[in-house]
N, C-alpha and C positions, 0 to 999 in steps of 0.2 A: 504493500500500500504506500509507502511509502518515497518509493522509485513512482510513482504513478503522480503522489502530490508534489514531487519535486518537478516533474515535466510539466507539470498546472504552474507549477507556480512559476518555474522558467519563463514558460511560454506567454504567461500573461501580461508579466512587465518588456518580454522582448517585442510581443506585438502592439501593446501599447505606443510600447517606445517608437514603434515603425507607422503606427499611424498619426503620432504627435508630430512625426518631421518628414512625414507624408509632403511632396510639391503639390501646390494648388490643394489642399486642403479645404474643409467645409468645417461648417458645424458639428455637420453628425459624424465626423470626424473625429475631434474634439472630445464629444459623450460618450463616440465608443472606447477610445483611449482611456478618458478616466473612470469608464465601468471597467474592463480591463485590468486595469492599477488597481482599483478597488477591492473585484476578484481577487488578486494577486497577493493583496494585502489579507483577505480572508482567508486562503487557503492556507498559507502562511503562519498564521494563528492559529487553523488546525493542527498543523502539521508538527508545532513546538508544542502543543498540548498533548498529541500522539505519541511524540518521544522523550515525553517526561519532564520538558523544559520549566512546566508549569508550576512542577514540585520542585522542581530544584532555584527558580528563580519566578518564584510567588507573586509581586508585581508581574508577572504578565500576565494574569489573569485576568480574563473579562477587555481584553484593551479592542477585540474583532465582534464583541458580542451583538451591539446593533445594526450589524455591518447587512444582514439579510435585508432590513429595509431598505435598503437603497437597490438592490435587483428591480423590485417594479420600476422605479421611478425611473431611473436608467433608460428601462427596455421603453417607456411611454415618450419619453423625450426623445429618444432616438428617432421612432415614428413620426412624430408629428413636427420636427423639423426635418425631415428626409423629402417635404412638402412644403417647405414654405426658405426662401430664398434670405434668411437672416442667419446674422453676423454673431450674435448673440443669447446667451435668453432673455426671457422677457424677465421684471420682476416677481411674477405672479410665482412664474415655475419655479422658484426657490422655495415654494411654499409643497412640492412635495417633499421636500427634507427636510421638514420641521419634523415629524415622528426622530426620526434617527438622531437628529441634534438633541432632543427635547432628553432621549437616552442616554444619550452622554452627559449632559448635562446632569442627570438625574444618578450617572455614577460614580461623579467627580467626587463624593465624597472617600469613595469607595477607592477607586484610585490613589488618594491624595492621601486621605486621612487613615486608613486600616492598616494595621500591622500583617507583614505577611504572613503570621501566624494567623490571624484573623480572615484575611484575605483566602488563606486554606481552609479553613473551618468555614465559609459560606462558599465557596467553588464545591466543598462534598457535602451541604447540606446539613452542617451540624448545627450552624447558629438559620435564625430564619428574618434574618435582618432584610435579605432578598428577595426570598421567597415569591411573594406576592409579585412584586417588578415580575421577578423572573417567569409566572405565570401568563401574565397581561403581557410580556412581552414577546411570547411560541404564540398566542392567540395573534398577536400584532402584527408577527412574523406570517402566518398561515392567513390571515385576511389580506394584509399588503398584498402575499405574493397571487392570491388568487383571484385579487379584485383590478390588480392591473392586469393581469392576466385578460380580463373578462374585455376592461375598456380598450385593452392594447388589441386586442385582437378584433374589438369592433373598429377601431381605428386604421388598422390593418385594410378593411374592408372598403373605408372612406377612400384610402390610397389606392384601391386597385380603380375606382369607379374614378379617379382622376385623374389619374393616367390615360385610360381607356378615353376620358372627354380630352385629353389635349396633348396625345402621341398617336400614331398610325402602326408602331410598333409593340411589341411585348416586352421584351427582352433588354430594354435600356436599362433597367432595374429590376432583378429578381426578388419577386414576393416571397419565392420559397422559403428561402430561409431564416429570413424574420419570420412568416407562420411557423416555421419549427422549433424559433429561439423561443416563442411564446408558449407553446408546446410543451417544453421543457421544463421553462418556468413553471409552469402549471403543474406537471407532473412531481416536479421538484418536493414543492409546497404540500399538492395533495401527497404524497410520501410521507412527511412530516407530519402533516395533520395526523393520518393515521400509524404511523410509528409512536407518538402522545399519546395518542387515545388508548394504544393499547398497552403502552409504558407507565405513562402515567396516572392514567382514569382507571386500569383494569389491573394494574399489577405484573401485566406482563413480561418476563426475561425471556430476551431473544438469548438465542446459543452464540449471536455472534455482535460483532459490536454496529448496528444499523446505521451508524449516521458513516461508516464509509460509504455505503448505496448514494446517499446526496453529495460526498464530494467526489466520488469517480463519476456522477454524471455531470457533474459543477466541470470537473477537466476537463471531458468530451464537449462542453459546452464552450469552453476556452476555445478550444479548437476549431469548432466549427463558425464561433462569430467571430474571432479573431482574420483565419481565415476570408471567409465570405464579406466581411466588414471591409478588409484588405480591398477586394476586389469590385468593390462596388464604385458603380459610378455616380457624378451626382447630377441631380435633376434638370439645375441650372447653368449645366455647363455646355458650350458647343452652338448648338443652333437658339439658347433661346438668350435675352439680354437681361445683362444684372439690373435687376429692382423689378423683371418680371412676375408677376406671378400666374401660378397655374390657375385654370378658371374650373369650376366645380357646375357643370350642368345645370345639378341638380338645385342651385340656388344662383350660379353665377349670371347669367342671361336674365331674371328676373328682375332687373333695375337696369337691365341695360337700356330703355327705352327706345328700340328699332321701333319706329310706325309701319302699320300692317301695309299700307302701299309701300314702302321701300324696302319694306322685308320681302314683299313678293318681288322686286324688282331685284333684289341681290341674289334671292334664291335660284332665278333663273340666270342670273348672268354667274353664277358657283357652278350650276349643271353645266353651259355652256365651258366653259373654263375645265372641269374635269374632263367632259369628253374630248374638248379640240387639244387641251394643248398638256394634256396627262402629266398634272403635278404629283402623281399618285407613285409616278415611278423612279421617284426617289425615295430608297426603303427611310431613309430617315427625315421625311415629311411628318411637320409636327402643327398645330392648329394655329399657333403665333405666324407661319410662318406661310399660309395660305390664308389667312386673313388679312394679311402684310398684302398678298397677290393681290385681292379683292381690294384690298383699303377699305377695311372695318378694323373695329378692334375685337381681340377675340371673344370677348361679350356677344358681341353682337352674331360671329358665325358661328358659334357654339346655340346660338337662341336659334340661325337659321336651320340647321343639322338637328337639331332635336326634333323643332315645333314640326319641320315641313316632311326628313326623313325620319323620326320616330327611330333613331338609332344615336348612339356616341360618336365619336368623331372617329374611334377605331376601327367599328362595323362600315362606317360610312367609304372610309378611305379603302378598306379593304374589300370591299366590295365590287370596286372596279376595279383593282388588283386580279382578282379571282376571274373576270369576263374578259381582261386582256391577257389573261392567262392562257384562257379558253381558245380566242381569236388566234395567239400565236400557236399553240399547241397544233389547232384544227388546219391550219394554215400552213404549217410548216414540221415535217415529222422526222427532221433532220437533229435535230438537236435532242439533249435529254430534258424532262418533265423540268427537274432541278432549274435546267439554264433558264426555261421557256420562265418560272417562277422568280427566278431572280431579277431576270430581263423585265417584267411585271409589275417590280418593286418589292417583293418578298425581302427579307434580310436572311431570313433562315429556311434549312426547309422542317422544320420543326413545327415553325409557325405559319409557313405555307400549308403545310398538311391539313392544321387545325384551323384553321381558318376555310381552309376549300371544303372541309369533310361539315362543319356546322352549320355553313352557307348552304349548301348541294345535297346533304344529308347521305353522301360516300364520297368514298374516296378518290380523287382525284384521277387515277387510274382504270376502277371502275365507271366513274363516269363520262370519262374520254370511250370506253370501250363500246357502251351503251348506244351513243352517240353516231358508232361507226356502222353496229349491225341495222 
């Protein structure tokens, strides 16, 4: 176990450190760096507790203990600036870290003033000077983690729906793996909850010592956001301009104030425009950047794409993606399926596939065949 929390902990401050001096950095940048360190600094704390350090150098007890609070809050900031084009956080978002401070703060005596004689007699429960804290704060621990959980992953949901209104791609940002970090957490938590319940509330001795289970998955978790974190791109880089922001359908276009005669007049001159002069087959065609063509602001062709085609800006664009797809395929059977999709605007053929198969209801091959007999 030990070989395992020392690769956690390696790896958390070396990934940290690589996305703190990351070029061209971001925010979520930033959060994931000092989740990372944080991590690192948890594991850490386990890991001198594992090997005795605890007994033999008394002060360091309790120094990682409210450290689990700060998992959600992390994972929920991550999110909801990975969406939004600032430099900073706000004021407000300091206020998920009041729990965790408010714990420190609430140890300080502990810390400060106990003798480490004393400091050992409430770490194994002999005095119950803590007790109660130490209660309220597994419950603190198991709601944090599973109540961000619940909002990170409704959040989650927010972000894929705004994407889909203001990219014609999938793949510039993978959902995946944040739905797993969240995942995780969740799992983490619900562990813990019921490792208590049956430790604590029931009386329970497991044969083995249970809280390794949360931190070999806490390392496997290192890995994987660490990792994935690394490789991530960000939203507002490349094709869109600094102080843009992405525009939300499902509220954004509702103050945009287009009048119904020149929204029907834009909408046909958008149909015109995709058919004649195919902005669609540029796989990295983005809603800023076709409302740039038209000269609206993206309010306004986000309002036209909804109201008129009753689709996101994703379905929209790829739509005629998949019929110039068709046209080349049908027209020329020289080339592979792949090229004919790329040549189309596809980026991938991942997303070509899923895309032709949810349009046409099979598979792209199938329905070239159909077509033939």
């Amino acid at each position: 176990m030990s070989v395992i929390l020392n690769i956690g902990i390696i790896l958390s401050f070396f990934l940290g450190i690589l996305l703190f001096s990351k070029k061209n950095k971001v925010l979520t940048d930033n959060i994931l760096s000092l989740w990372l360190a944080t991590i690192g600094i948890h594991l850490t704390g386990y890991f001198l507790n594992l090997e005795g350090y605890w007994e033999r150098y008394p002060h360091l007890i309790g120094i990682t203990t409210p450290i689990p609070l700060l998992y959600g809050p992390f994972l929920y900031l991550y999110l909801v600036y990975s969406t939004q084009n600032s430099h900073q956080l706000k004021s407000l978002d300091y206020l998920h870290f009041v729990p965790a401070v408010l714990s420190y703060l609430y140890m300080l005596p502990f810390y400060f003033s106990y003798s480490a004689y004393e400091k050992v007699a409430v770490d194994k429960g002999l005095v119950d000077d803590y007790s109660v804290f130490s209660t309220i704060l597994l419950v603190g621990f198991i709601v944090s983690g599973l109540v961000y959980s619940i909002i990170s992953y409704r959040k989650l949901h927010q972000r894929k729906n705004l994407l889909l209104d203001n990219f014609s791609y999938e793949n510039r940002i993978s959902l995946s793996w944040l739905r797993y970090s969240i995942l995780a957490i969740a799992f983490v938590f619900i562990m813990a909850a019921l490792v208590s319940i049956f430790r604590e509330g029931l009386g329970f001795s497991f044969p083995f010592n249970a809280d390794i289970l949360f931190y070999s998955i806490i390392v496997g978790f290192v890995v994987f956001i660490g990792y994935s974190g690394i490789r991530q791109q960000d939203l507002f880089s490349n094709n869109l301009k600094s102080g843009h922001e992405l525009v939300n359908a499902e509220s954004g276009y509702k103050k945009s104030g287009l009048k119904e005669d020149i929204a029907v007049i834009k909408h046909r001159e958008l149909l015109r425009v995709m058919e004649n002069e195919k902005p669609y087959i540029n796989p990295k065609l983005t809603l800023s950047e076709l409302s740039h063509r038209l000269e609206m602001s993206p309010n306004n062709m986000s309002q036209l794409i909804n109201q008129y085609e009753q689709v996101n800006f994703y379905d929209f664009v790829n739509k005629y993606r998949v019929e110039e797809f068709i046209r080349r395929a049908n027209s020329n059977t020289n080339f592979s399926l792949l090229a004919h999709a790329l040549d189309s605007g596809f980026n991938s053929k991942s997303a070509f596939n899923s895309v032709f198969k949810k349009l046409k209801s099979e598979t792209p091959s199938q329905y070239l065949a159909k077509r033939k007999d």
